[in-house]
N, C-alpha and C positions, 0 to 999 in steps of 0.2 A: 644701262651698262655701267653708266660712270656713277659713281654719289658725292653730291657737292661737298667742299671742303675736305676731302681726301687729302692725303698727300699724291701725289700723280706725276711730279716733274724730281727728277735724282739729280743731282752735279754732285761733278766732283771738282773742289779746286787745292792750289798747292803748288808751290815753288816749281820752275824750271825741271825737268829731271828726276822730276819724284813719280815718274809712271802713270799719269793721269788716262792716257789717250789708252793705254796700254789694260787699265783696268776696264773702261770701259768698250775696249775692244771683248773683255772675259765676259760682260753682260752680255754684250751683245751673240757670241757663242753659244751663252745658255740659253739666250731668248731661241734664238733659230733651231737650235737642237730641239725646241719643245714645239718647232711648228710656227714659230710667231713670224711675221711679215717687217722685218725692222728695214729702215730707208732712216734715210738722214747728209749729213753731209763733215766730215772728216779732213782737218788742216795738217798733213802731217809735215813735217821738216824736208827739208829737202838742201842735200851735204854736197860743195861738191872742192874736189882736192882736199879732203878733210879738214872743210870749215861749211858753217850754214852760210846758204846761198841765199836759201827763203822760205816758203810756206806755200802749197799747194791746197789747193781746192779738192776733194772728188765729193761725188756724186753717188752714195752706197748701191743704190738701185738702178743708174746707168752705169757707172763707170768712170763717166764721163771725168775730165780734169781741167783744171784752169788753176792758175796761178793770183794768190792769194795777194804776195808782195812778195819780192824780194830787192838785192841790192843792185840789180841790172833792168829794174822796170824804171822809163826813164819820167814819168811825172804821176803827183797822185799825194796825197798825208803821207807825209814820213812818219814813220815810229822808229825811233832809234837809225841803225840802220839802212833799213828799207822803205823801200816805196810802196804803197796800197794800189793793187791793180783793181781800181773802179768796176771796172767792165767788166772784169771776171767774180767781182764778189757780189756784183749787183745779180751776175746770171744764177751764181749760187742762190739769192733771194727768190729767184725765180724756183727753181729744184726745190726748196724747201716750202713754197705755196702750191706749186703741183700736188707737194706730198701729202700734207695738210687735207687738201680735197681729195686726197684717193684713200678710198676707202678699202683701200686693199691694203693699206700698210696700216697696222698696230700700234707701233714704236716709232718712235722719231729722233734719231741723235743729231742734236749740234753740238762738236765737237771744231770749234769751241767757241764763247759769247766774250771777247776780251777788245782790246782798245781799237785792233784793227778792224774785225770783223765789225764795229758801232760806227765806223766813217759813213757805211750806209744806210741812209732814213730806210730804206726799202726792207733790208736784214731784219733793223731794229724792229720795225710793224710787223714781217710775217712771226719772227721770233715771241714776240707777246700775244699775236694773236694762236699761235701754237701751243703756248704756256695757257691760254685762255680755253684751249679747245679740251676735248675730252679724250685725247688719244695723248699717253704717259710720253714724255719726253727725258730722256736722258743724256748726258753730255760734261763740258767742262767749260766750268764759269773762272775767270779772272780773280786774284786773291784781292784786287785793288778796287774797291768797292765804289770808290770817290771817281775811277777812270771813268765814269758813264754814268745818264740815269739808269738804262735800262740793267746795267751792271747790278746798281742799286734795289732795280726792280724784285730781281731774282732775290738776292736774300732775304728782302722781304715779305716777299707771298708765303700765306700761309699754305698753299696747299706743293711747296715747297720745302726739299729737303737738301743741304748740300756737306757735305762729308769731307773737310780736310786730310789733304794726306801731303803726309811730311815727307822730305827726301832722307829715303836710307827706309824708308817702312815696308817690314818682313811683308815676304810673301802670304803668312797667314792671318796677316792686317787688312792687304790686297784682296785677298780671296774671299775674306767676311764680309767686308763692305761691299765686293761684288757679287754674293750671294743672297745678302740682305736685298741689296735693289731691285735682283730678276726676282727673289720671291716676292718681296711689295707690289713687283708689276705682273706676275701670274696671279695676284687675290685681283688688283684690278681690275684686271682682263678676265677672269670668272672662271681660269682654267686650272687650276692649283687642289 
């Protein structure tokens, strides 16, 4: 199915507010519109009185949700400032090695591999052994390359590709670089 040294794993990284999650929520549309089984697991923001509060967990193929960090979790790695909820990013590591072995899911999104998500050894080993595996992984890596090794890792793999996007970049910048990806991962996958 797979041929060694492909390209097989997409990120996307780039400033705060330049639509990351957002692009790869459009890949993820096209992959399922054509059939595909994508799982993975998604940080999105979480506002509350019109300010970020913190950063949620979900689960694409449960549902399921936990809480990533934010500024009311009371111990854990600060980043900035929030606190790292352990026990929920650890469970996330768990969802993502589930996924890994089921072979009913195609796609894999980590969205996202950045300073908070590497607090866990756990993350960090399913996340490379995912990059390692033969099922295409898409998602959004950290612009700060030096925050992490596994940070590091990712830009380095050759069967690695990761696509900056700038904040203020047109929708039809958005839309090429997420048509580009679903079509590299439908040659992939043998369905194209």
């Amino acid at each position: 199915m797979f041929k060694a040294f492909r390209t097989k794993n997409f990120f996307v990284t780039g400033p705060p507010g330049a639509g990351k999650s957002r692009l790869i929520q459009k890949v993820i549309e096209f992959l399922q519109r054509d059939g595909f089984k994508v799982s993975g697991i998604t940080c999105p923001e979480v506002r509350r009185h019109g300010r970020r509060w913190g950063f949620k967990i979900i689960n694409l193929a449960t549902k399921e949700e936990g809480i990533l960090a934010s500024v009311d979790v009371p111990e854990g790695p600060r980043v900035s400032k929030y606190r790292v909820n352990m026990k929920d990013l650890e469970r996330a590591a768990e969802w993502l090695r589930q996924m890994l072995n089921n072979p009913e899911f195609h796609v894999i999104v980590v969205d996202e591999i950045g300073k908070m998500e590497c607090f866990s050894q756990k993350f960090c080993t399913v996340v490379r052994n995912l990059l390692n595996s033969e099922k295409p992984v898409i998602g959004v890596v950290s612009m700060k390359r030096s925050a992490h090794p596994l940070i590091a890792h990712v830009y380095q793999r050759a069967d690695t590709k990761v696509y900056f996007l700038p904040r203020g970049a047109s929708n039809e910048y958005r839309e090429r670089i997420a048509r580009e990806i679903y079509s590299n991962i439908k040659k992939i996958l043998h369905k194209d």
